[in-house]
N, C-alpha and C positions, 0 to 999 in steps of 0.2 A: 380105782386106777391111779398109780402116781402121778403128780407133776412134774415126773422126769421125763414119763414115757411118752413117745411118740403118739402126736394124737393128731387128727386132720383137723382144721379150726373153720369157722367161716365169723370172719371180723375179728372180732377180739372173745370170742366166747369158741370154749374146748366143743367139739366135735364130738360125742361120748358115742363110742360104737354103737350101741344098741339106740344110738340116736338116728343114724346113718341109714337109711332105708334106701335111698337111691343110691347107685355109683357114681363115687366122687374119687376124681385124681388130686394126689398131693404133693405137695411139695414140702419134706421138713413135715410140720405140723401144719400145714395150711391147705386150704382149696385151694385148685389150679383150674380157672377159670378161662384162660388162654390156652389154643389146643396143642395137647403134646400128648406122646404117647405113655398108655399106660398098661400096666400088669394089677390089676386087681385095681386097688386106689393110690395107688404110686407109679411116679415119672419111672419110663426104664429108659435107662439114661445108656444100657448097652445096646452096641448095634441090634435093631431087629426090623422088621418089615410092618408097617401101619396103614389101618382105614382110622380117619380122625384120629383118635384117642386108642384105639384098642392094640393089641399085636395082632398081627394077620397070618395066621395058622395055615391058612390056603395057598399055593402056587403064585406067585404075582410078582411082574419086574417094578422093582423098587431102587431109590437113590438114597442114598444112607440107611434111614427107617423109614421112609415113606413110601407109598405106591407112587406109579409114577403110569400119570393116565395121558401124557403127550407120547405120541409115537417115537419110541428107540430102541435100538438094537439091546437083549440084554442076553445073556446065558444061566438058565433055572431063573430065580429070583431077583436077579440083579442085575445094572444095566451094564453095560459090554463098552469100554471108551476107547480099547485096543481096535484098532482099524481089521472090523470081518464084514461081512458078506451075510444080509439079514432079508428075511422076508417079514413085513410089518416090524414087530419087537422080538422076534428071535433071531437066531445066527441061522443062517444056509450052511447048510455043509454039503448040500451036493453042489457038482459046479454050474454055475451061473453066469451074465456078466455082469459085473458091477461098474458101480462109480461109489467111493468113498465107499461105504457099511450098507448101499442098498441097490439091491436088484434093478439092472436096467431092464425094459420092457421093451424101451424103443430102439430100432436095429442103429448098434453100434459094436466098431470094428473093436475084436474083444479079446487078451493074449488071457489063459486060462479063467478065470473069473474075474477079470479087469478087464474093463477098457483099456483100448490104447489111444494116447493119444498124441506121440509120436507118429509122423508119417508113413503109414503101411498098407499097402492093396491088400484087399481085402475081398471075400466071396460070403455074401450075408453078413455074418456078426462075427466072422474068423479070420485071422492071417489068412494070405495067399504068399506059401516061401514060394511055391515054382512060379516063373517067371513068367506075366502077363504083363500088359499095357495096362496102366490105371488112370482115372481121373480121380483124384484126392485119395480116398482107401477105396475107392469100389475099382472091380475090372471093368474094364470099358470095352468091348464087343464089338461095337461100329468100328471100321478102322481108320485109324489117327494114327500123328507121327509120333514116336515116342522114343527116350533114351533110360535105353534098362525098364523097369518096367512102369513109368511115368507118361503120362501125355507132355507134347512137347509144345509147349505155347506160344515160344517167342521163336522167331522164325528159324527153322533151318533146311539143311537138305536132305532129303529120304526119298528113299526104295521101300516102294508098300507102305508101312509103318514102321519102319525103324530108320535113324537117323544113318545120313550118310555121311562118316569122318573120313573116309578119302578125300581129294580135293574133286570136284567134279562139278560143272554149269548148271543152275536150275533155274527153273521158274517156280517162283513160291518156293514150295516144299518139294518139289519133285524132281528129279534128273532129267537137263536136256539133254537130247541124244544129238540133236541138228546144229550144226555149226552156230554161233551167236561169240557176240562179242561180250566177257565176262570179266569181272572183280569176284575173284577168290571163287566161291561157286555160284553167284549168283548171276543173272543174264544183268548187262548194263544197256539201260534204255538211253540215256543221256548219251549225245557225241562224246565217243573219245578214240583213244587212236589206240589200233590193235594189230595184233601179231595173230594169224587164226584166228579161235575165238577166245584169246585173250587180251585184258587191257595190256597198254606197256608203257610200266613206269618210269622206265628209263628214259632219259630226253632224247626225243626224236625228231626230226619231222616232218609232218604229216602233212596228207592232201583226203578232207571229210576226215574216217576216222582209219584209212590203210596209213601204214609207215611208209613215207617215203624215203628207198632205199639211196645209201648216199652214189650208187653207180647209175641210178636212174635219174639223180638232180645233177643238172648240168648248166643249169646258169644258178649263181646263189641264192638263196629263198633268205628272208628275215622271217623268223618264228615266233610265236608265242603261247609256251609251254610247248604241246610237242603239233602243235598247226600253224601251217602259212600263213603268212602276213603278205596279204593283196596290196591293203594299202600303205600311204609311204609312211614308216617310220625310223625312227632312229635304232641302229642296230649296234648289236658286239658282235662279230664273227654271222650265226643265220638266228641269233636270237633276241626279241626286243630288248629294248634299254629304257627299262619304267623309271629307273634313278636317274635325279636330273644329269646329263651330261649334254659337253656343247661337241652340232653337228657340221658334219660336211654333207648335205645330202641324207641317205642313210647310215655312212657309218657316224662313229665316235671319232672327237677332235682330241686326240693326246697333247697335243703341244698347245703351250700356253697362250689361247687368244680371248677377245670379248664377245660372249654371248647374249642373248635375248633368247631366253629358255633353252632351248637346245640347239642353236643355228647362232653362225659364226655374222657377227657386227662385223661389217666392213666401215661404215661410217664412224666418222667418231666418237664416243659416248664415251662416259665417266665409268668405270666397271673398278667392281672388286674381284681379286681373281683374276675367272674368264667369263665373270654375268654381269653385267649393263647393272649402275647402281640406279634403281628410281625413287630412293628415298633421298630428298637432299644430302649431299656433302660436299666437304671440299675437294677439289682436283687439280692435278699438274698434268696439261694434258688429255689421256682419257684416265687416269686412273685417281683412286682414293687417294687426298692427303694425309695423312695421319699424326702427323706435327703439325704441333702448334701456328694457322697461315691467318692471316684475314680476309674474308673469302664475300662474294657477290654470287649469290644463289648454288651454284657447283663447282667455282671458279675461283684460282685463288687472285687474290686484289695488291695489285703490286703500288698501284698509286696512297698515297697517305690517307686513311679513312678512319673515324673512331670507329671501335669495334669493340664485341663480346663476345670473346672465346675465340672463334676464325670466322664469326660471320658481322658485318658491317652494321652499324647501329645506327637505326633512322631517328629512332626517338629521340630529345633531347637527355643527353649526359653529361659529364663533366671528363676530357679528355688530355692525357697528356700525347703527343705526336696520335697517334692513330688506335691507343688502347685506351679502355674506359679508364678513370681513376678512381679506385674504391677506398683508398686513403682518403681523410677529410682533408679538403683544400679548397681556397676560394675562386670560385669561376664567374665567368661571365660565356652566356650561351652553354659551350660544351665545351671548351675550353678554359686551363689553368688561366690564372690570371696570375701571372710573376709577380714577385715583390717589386722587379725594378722597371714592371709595366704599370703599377700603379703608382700611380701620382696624387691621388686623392684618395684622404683617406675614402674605404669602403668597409661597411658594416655586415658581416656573413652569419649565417645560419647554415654549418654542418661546412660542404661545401661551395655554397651559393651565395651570388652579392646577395643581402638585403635592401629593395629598394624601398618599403614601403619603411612608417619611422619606427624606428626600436631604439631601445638605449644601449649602446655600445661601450666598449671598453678597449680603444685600440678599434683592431678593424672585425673582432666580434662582438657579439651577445652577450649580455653578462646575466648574473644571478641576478633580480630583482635588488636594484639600488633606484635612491631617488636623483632623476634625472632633470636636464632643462633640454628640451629640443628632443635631440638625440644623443648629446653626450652626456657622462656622470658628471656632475656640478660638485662643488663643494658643499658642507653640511647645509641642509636647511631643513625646513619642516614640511614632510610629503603627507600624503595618501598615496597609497601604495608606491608608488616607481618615477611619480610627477609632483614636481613641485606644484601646491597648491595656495589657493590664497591665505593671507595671515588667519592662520587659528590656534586653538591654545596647541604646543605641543613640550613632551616630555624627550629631552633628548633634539632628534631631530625627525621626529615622529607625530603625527598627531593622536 
């Protein structure tokens, strides 16, 4: 045999046919010791159908070249990945119902060999197109309310089982025939005021829940919403007045007076508006000042008094005539202290005499200089801001 020709190897030594007594698969010249399929002792590397190593001559659904022993759908020998209708690993071809490629078994509502799984009444495993009452896809038998051919879950009104879209009074689900007081079809348990047995949303008003007619009220009535008001409250025309407004009795006070919630102050009182003010302000009278006054609790202060803002200042400040002074100037108490009221010199801090000792410059503070007493002195030799006793110093520093 040449050493050109094709030989199956095991290692590195030729394979010599009449060496070969078992069947061996190869590859090229070598043993194929990993499983793959073969045609005598070579790979068949064309599609075909295998058990281990061999080609499989017999009927069997296979996935490329291999058998294929997990359950799927295939047609003759091969597996099926187009969406059909299979019993175990073949296609169905009679009709069935399915889900995906495999036979359903348990009852489900089915449009030719599909499930449906859109919403549809259904009788067994089938549409229902004539028209029944259903709960989910089954017909439903017992009798329930229903719209088209649906159970009806959330309240409405019906005749037998089917929904009632005329307008009409019920209780629950069903039509009342006997007079009752109603909202839209439903009976209204709650007072309200009615016309027949309707509510009436129109403002009316009522005595319980009849409409009292306006040829049958003959003294005024005060209302609220469409019922009499027994007791006394503030009105517009027969109906309450929940926004604040000021009274006379029951009605509303149009013209401009002083209130305490809805009822007219005859007494005097400070008011803004026509409502009594009870948060401090100032006042001329009974009313809000709003300029600039200086004022004693709600009252404005005509006598001379230091003040902030318009109200009078008890604390100690610094005052010119009757307003604080927030400009820096020198006072005594709360008052300015004039140049041509002082007569001796005085030493301040901001606006204030300094009584206690500082070193001054004129009749203030100064920057830290060295002083004697409380005036600046001429050069000497300090510790900080006082002349101190003789020690060495530089300057006039020690």
């Amino acid at each position: 045999m040449s050493e050109h020709t094709t030989r199956c190897c095991h290692g590195s030594h030729i394979i010599e046919s009449d060496r070969i007594t078992t069947p061996r698969c190869c590859h090229g010249s070598h043993i194929i010791t990993t499983p793959r399929c073969c045609h005598g002792s070579h790979i068949i590397t064309t599609p075909r159908c295998c058990h281990g190593s061999h080609i499989i001559t017999t009927p069997r659904c296979c996935h490329g070249s291999h058998i294929i022993t997990t359950p799927r759908c295939c047609h003759g020998s091969h597996i099926i990945t187009t969406p059909r209708c299979c019993h175990g690993s073949h296609i169905i071809t009679t009709p069935r119902c399915c889900h995906g490629s495999h036979i359903i078994t348990t009852p489900r509502c089915c449009h030719g060999s599909h499930i449906i799984t859109t919403p549809r009444c259904c009788h067994g495993s089938h549409i229902i197109t004539t028209p029944r009452c259903c709960h989910g896809s089954h017909i439903i038998t017992t009798p329930r309310c229903c719209h088209g051919s649906h159970i009806i879950t959330t309240p409405r009104c019906c005749h037998g089982s089917h929904i009632i879209t005329t307008p009409r009074c019920c209780h629950g689900s069903h039509i009342i025939t006997t007079p009752r007081c109603c909202h839209g079809s439903h009976i209204i348990t709650t007072p309200r005021c009615c016309h027949g047995s309707h509510i009436i949303t129109t403002p009316r008003c009522c005595h319980g829940s009849h409409i009292i007619e306006s040829d049958r009220i003959t003294t005024p009535r005060c209302c609220h919403g469409s019922h009499i008001i027994t007791t006394p409250r503030c009105c517009h025309g027969s109906h309450i007045i929940t926004t604040p407004r000021c009274c006379h009795g029951s009605h509303i006070i149009t013209t401009p007076r002083c209130c305490h919630g809805s009822h007219i102050i005859t007494t005097p009182r400070c008011c803004h508006g026509s409502h009594i003010i009870t948060t401090p302000r100032c006042c001329h009278g009974s009313h809000i000042i709003t300029t600039p006054r200086c004022c004693h609790g709600s009252h404005i202060i005509t006598t001379p008094r230091c003040c902030h803002g318009s109200h009078i200042i008890t604390t100690p400040r610094c005052c010119h005539g009757s307003h604080i002074i927030t400009t820096p100037r020198c006072c005594h108490g709360s008052h300015i202290i004039e140049s041509d009221r002082i007569t001796t010199p005085r030493c301040c801090h901001g606006s204030h005499i300094i009584t206690t000792p500082r070193c001054c410059h004129g009749s203030h503070i100064t920057t830290p200089r060295c002083c004697h007493g409380s005036h600046i002195t001429t050069p000497r030799c300090c510790h900080g801001s006082h002349i101190t006793t003789p020690r060495c110093c530089h300057g006039s520093h020690i």
